[in-house]
C-alpha positions as CSV (number, residue, x, y, z in Angstrom):
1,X,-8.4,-7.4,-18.5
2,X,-11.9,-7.7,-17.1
3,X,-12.9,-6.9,-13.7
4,X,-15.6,-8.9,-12.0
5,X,-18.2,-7.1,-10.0
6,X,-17.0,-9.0,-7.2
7,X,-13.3,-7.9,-7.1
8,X,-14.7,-3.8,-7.2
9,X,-17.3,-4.6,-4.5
10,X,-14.6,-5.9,-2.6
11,X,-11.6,-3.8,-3.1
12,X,-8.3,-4.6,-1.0
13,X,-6.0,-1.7,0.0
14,X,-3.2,-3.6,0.7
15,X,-3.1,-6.2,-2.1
16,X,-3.7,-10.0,-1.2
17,X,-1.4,-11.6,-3.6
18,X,0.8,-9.4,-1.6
19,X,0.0,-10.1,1.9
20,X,-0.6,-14.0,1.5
21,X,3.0,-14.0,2.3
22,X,2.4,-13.6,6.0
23,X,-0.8,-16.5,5.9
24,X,-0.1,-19.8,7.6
25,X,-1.5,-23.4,6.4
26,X,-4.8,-22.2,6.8
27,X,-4.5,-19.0,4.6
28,X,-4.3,-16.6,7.8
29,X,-3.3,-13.7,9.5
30,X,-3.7,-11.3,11.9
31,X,-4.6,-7.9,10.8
32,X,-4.6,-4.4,13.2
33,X,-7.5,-1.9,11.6
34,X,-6.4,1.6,13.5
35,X,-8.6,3.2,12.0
36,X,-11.6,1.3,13.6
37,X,-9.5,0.0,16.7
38,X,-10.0,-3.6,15.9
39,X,-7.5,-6.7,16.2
40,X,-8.6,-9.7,14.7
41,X,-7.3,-12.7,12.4
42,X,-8.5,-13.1,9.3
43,X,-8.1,-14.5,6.0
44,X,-5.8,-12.8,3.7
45,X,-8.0,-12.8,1.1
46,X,-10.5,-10.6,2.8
47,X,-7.8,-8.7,5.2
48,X,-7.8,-4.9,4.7
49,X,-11.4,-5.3,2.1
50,X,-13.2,-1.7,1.9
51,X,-16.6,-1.9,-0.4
52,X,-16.0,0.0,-3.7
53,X,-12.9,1.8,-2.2
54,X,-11.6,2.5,-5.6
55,X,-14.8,3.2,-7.2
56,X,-15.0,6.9,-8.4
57,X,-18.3,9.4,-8.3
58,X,-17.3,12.2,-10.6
59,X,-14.5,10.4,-12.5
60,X,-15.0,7.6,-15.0
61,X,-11.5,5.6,-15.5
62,X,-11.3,2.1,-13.6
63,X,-8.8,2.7,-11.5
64,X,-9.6,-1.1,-10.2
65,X,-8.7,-2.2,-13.6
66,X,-5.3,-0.1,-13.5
67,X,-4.3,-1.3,-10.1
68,X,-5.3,-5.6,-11.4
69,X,-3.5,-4.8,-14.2
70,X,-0.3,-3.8,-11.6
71,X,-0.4,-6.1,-9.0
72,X,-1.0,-8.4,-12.2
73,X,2.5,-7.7,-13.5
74,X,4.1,-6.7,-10.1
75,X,3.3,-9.8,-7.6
76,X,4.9,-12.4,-9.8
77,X,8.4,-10.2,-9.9
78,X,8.1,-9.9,-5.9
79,X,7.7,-13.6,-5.4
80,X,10.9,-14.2,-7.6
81,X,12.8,-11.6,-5.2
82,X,11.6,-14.2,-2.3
83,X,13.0,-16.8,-4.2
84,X,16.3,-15.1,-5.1
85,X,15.9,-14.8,-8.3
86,X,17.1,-12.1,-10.3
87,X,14.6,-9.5,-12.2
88,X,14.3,-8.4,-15.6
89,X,14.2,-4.4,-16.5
90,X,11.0,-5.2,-17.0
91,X,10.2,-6.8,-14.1
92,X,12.0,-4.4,-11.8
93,X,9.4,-1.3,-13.3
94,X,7.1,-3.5,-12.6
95,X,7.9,-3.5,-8.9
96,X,8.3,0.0,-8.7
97,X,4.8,0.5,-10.2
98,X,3.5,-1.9,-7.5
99,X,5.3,0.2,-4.6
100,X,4.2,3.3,-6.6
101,X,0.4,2.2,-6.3
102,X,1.1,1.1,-2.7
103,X,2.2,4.5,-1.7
104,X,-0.8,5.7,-3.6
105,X,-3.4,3.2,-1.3
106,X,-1.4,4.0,1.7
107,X,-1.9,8.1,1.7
108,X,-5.5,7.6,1.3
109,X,-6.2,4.3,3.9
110,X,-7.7,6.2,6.3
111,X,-10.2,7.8,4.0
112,X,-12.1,5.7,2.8
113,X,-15.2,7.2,3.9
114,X,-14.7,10.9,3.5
115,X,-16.3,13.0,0.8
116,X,-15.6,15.6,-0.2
117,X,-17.7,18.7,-1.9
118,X,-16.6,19.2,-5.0
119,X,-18.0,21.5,-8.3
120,X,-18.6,20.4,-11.6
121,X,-18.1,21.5,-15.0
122,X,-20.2,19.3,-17.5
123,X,-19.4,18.6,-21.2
124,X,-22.6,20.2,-21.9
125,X,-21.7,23.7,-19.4
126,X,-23.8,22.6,-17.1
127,X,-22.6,23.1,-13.4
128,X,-23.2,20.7,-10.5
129,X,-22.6,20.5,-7.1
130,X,-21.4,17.2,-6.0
131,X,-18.5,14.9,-3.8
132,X,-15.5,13.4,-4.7
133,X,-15.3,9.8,-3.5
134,X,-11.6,8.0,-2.5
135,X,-11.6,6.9,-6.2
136,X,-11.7,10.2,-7.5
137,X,-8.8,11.8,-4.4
138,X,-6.5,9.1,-6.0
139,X,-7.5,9.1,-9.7
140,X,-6.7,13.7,-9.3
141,X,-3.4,13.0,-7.2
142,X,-2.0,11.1,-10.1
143,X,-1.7,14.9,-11.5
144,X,-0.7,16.7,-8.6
145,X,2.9,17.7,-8.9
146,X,4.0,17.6,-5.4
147,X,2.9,14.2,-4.9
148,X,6.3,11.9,-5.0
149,X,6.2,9.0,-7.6
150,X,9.4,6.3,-7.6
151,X,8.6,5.7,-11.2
152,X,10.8,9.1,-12.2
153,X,13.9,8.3,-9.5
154,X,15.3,5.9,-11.9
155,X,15.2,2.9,-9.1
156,X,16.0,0.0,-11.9
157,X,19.5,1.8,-11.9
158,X,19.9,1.9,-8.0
159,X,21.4,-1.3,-5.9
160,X,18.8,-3.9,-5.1
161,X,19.2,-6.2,-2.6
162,X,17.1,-9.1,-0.4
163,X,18.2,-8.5,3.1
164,X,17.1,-11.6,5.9
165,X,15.1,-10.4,8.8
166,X,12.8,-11.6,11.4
167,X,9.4,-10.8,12.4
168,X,9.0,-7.6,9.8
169,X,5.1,-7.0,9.2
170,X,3.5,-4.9,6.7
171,X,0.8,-2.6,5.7
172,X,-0.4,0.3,3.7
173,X,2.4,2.3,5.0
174,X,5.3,-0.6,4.3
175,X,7.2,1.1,1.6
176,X,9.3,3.9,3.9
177,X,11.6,6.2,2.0
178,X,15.1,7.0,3.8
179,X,16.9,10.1,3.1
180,X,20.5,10.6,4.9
181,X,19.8,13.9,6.2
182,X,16.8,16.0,6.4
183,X,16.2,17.6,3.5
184,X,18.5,15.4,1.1
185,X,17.3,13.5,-1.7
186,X,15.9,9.9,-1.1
187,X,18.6,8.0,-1.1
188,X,16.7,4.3,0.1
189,X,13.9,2.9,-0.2
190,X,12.5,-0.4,2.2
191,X,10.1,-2.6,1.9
192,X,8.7,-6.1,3.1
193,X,8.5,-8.3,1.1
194,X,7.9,-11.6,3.6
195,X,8.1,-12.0,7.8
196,X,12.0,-13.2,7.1
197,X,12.9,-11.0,3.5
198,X,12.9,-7.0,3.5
199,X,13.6,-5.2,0.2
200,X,16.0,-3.0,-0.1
201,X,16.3,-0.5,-2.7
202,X,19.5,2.3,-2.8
203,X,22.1,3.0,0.3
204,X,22.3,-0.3,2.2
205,X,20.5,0.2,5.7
206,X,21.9,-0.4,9.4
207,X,20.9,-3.5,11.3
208,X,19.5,-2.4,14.4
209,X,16.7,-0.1,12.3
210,X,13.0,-0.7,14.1
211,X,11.2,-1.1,10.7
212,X,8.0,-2.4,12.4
213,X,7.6,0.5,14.7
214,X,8.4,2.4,12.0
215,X,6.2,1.0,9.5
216,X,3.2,1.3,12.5
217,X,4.0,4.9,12.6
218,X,3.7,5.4,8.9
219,X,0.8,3.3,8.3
220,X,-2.9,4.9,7.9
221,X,-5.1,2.5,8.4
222,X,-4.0,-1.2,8.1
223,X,-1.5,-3.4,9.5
224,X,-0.6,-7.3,8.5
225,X,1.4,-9.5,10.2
226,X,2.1,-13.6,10.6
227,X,-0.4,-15.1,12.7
228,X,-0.3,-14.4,16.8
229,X,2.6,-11.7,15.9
230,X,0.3,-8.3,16.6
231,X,-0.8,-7.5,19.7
232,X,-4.5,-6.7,19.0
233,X,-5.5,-4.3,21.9
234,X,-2.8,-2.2,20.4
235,X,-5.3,-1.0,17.7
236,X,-7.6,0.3,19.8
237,X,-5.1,2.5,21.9
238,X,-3.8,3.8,18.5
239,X,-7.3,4.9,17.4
240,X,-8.2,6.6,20.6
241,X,-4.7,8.5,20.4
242,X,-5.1,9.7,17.2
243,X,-8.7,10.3,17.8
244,X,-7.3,13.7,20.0
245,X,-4.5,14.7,17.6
């Protein structure tokens, strides 16, 4: 699959086929950037944008192309769960490779903009001193050991389920992973998939769980809601709070 110039230039950490769930008639929503302490509404289809996020400086694979080629296969399956309608093996790995690549975006939201020194070892022996851009961060965690993938938990084999709610919002921290005890495996994982429908993947939840402030608290950098749901001076007093942590 080809990838336009346009769709690298503008690259989406939390995917708009995704988010259009939360757009009104007129295709929008409101959208918190922490990050740069901003509320504002917007369109979905340029909500959350960061120029040539994904674009690597050292690396060469397209990890644009691999996350199209994702959302490509996932956002289909996740409109079928809104519709009750039950998934394919296929189309549940697909799902988990879309929450996989969500958790992936997520950890690195509010980075978009770091660099960091980095040396290289060319084909050729020759050594340079350079910086690894976000693409490159999120092409090497894909190696890292210690970095948790759903892919390998076996989630096609765990209870699904489509559980009503009201209000739920999302961003790049939506997919939270529950684990009875601290320490314990993960036994559930959560994640919106509408304002009224929250996944929910493993051990059934309790009702009363705060999944939006909990969601805020595990998001980076982005958060999407329905239109006049957020509160957009909140952004700011997050920034300036974690601008002192």
């Amino acid at each position: 699959m080809a990838v336009n110039e346009d769709a690298v230039k503008n690259a989406h950490m939390v995917s708009k086929g995704y988010i259009r769930a939360w757009a009104d008639k007129r295709n929008v929503v409101d959208v918190l950037d922490l990050q740069d302490g901003r509320g504002y509404p917007s369109s979905y289809l340029s909500a959350t944008v960061v120029s040539y996020a994904y674009d690597p400086n050292v690396l060469t694979r397209n990890l644009e192309r691999d996350y199209s080629l994702i959302e490509d296969a996932g956002t289909p399956a996740l409109v079928k769960m809104r519709e009750r309608e039950p998934l394919t093996t296929a189309e549940a790995r697909a799902v988990i490779a879309f929450l996989d690549m969500h958790l992936d975006r997520g950890r690195y939201a509010d980075r978009t903009k770091v660099r960091a020194p980095a040396v290289v070892l060319r084909a050729d022996g020759r050594i340079e001193q350079t910086e690894l851009a976000l693409g490159d961060a999120l092409l090497l965690s894909q190696s890292f050991q210690d970095v948790l993938r759903l892919a390998p938990l076996g989630l096609e084999q765990w209870p699904w389920q489509v559980r009503e709610a009201r209000g739920l919002a999302t961003g790049d921290g939506a997919v939270l992973l529950w684990r009875t005890t601290d320490g314990a495996e993960i036994s559930t994982i959560s994640f919106p998939l509408s304002p009224t429908q929250l996944l929910v993947i493993g051990e059934d939840l309790p009702d009363d769980v705060p999944h939006n402030r909990l969601l805020a608290e595990n998001s980076k950098r982005w958060i999407v809601g329905a239109r006049g749901s957020l509160n957009f001076s909140k952004a700011a007093v997050v920034a300036a709070k974690r601008s002192q942590e």
